[in-house]
Backbone as a chain_set.jsonl record, in Angstrom:
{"seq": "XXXXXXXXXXXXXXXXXXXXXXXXXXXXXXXXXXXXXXXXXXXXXXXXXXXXXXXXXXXXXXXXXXXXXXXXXXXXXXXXXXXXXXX", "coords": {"N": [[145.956, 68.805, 228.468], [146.266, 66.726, 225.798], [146.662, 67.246, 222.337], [145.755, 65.145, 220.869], [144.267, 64.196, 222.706], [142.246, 66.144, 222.706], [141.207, 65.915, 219.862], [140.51, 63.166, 220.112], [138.206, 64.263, 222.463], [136.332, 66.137, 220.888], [135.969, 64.734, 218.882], [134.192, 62.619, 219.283], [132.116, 64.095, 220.866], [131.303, 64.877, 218.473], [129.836, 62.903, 217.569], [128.558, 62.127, 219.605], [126.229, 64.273, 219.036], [125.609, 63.432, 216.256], [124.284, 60.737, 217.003], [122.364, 61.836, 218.735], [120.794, 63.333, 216.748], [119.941, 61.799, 215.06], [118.328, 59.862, 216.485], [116.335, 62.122, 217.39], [114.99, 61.854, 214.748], [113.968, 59.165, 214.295], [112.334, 59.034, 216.53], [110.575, 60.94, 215.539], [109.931, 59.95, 213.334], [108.637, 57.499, 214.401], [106.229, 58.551, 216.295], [104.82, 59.482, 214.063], [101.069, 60.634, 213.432], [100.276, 60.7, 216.529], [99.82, 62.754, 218.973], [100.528, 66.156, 219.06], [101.555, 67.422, 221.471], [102.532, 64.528, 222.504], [104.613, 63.993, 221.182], [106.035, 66.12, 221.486], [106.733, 66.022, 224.415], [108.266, 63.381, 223.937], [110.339, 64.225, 222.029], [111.774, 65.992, 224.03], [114.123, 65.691, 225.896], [116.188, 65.254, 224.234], [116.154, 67.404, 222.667], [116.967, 69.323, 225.133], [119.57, 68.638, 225.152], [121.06, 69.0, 223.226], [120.398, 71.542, 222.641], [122.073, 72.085, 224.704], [124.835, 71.378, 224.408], [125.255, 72.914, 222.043], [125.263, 75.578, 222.782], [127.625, 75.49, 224.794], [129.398, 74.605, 222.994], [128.623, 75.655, 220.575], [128.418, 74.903, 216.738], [130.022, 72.9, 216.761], [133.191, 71.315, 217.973], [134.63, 70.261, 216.282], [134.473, 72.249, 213.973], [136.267, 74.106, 213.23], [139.301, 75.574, 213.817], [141.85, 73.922, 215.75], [143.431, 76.099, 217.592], [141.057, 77.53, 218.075], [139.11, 76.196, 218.727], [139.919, 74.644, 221.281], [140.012, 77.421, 223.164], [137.319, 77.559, 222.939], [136.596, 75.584, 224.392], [137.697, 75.535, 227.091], [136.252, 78.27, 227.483], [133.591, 77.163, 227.592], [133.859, 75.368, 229.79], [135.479, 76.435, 231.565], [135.003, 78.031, 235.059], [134.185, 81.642, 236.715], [136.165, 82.198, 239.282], [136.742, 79.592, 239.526], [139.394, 76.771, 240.645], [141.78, 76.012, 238.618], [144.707, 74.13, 237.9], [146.878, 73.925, 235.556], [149.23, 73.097, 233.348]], "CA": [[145.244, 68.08, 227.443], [147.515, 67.011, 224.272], [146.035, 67.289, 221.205], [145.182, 64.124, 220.47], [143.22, 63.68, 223.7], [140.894, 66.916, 222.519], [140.593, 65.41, 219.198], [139.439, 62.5, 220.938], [137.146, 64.571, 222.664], [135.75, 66.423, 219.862], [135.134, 64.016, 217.416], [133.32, 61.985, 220.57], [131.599, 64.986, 220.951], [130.296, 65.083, 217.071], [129.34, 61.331, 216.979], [126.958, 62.251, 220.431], [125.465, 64.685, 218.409], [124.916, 62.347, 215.391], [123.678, 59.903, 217.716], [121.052, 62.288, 218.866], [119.795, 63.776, 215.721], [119.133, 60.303, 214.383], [117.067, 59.923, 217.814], [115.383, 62.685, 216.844], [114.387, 61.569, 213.721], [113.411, 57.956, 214.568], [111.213, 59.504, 217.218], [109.774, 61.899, 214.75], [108.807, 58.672, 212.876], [107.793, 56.631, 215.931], [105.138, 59.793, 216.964], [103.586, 59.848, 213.39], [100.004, 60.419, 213.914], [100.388, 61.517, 217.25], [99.9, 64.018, 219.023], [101.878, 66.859, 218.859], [101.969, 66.78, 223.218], [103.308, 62.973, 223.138], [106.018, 64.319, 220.478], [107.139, 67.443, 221.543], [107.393, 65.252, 225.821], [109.112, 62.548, 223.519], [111.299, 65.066, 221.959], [111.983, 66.785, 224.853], [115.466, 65.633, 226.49], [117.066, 65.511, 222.996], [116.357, 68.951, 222.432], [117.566, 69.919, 226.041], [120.59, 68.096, 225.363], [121.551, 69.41, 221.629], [120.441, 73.244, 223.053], [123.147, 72.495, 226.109], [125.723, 71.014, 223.472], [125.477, 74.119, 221.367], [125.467, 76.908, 223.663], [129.059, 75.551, 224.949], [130.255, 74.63, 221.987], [128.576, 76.246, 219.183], [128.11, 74.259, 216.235], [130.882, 71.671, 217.325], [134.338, 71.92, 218.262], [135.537, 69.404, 214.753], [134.215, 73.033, 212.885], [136.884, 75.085, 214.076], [140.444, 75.321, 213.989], [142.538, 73.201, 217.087], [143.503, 76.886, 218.744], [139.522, 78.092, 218.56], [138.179, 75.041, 219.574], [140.824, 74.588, 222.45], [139.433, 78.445, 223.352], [135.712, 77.416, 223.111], [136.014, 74.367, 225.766], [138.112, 76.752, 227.863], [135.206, 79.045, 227.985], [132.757, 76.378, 228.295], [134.529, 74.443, 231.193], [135.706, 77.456, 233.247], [134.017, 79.307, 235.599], [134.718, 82.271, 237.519], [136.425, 81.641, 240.93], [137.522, 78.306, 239.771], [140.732, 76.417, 241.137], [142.174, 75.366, 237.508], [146.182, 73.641, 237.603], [147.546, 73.752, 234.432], [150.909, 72.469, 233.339]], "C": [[146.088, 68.13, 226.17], [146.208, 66.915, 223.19], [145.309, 66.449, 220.617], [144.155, 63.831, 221.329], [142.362, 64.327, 223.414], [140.612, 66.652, 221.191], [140.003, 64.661, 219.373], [137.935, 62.65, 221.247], [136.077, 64.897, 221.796], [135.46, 65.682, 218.992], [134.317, 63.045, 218.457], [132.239, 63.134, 220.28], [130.269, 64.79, 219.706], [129.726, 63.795, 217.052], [128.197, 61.526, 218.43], [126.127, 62.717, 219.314], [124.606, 64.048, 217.252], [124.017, 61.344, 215.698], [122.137, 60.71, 218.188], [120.147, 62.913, 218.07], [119.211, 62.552, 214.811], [118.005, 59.571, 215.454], [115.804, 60.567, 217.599], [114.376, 62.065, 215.479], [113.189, 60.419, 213.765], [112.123, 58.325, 215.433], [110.044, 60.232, 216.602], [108.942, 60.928, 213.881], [108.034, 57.843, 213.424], [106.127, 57.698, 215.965], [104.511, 59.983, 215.405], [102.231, 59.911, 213.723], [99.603, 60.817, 215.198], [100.215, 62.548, 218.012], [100.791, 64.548, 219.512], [102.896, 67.537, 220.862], [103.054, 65.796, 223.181], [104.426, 63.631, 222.617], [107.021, 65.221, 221.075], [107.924, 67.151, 223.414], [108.806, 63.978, 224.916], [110.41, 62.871, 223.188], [112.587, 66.099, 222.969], [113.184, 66.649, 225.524], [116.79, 65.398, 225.14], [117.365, 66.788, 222.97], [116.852, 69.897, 223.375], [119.181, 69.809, 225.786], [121.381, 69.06, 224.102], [121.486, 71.427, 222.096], [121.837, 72.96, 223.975], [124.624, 72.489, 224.926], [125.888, 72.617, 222.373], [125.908, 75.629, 222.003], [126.599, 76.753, 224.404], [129.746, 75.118, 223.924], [130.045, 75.261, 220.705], [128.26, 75.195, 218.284], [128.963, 72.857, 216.257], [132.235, 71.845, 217.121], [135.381, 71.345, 216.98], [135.275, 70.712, 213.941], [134.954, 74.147, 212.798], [138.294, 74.728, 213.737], [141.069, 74.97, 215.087], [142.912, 74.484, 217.876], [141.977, 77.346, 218.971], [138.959, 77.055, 218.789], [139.068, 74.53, 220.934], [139.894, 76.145, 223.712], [137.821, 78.099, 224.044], [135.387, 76.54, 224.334], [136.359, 74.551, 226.746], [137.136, 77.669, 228.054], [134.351, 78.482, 228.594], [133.176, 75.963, 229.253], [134.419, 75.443, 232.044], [135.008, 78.331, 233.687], [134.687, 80.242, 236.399], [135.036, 81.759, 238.724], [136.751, 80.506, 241.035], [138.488, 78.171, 239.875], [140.895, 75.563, 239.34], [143.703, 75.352, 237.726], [146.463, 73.217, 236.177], [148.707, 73.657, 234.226], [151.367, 72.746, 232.137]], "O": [[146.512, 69.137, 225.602], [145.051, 66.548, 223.397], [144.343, 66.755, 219.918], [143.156, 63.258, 220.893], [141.283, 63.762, 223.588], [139.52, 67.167, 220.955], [138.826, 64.799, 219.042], [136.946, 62.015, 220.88], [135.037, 64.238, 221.778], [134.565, 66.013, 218.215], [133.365, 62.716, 217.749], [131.485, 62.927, 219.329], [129.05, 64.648, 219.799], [128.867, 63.741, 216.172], [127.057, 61.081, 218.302], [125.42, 61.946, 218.665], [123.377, 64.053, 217.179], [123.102, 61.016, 214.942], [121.026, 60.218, 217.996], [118.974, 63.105, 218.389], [118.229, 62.521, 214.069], [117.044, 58.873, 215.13], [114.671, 60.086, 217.58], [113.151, 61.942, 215.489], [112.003, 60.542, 213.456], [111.002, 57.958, 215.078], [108.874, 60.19, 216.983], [107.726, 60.972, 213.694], [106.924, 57.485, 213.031], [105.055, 57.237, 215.572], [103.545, 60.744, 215.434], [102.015, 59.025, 214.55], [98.497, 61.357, 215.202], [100.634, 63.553, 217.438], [101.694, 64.054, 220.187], [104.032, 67.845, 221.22], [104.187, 65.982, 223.625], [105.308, 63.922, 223.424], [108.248, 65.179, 221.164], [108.987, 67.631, 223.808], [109.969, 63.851, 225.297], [111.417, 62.314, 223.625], [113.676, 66.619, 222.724], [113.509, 67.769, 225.916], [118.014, 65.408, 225.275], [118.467, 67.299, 223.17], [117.179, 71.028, 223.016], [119.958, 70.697, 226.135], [122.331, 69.784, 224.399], [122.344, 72.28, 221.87], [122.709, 73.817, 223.834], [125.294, 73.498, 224.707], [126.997, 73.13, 222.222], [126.723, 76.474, 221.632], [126.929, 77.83, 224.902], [130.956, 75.319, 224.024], [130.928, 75.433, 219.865], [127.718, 74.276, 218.899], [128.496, 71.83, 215.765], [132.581, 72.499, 216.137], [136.509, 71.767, 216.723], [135.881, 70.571, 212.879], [134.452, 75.173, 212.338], [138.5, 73.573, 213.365], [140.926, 75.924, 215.851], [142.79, 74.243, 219.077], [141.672, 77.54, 220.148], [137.842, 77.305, 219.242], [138.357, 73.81, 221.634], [139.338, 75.888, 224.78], [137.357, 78.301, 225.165], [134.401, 76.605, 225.069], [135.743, 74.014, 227.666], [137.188, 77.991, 229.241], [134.04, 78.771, 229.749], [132.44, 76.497, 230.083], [133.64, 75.534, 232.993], [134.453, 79.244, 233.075], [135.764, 79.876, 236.871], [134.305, 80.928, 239.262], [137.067, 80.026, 242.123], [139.169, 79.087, 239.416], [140.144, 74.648, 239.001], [144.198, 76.478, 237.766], [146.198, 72.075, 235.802], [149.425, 74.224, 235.051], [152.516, 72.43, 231.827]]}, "num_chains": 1, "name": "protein.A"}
């Protein structure tokens, strides 16, 4: 992965996120009135998504310096016992 391709990624990355906290929001306005059931089912695959997004990357890999965010998607990605070829 050159550098440019995981900037790529990462700033991809931050513009999901943007994309889904403005989801959130809109929804949060949609569900005025509401109840707090419909909202929190409405809410509900955002907030799976933004918890998954954080817990491998943390607050996002653009907040970081290019060797600790290289590190972080290296942790996230690999798993034990995986076949990884690197060059």
């Amino acid at each position: 992965m050159r550098a440019e391709d995981f900037f790529g990624f990462a700033k991809r990355q931050a513009q999901i996120r943007a994309e889904m906290e403005q989801d959130i929001a809109d929804i949060r306005e949609e569900y005025k009135g509401r109840s707090k059931t419909a909202l929190g089912l409405a809410l509900m695959p955002f907030g799976r998504e933004l918890g998954d997004m954080k817990r491998l990357y943390g607050e996002g890999l653009d907040v970081q310096s290019q060797g600790e965010s290289f590190f972080k998607l290296f942790q996230a990605r690999f798993v034990p016992n995986g076949l990884y070829l690197l060059d």
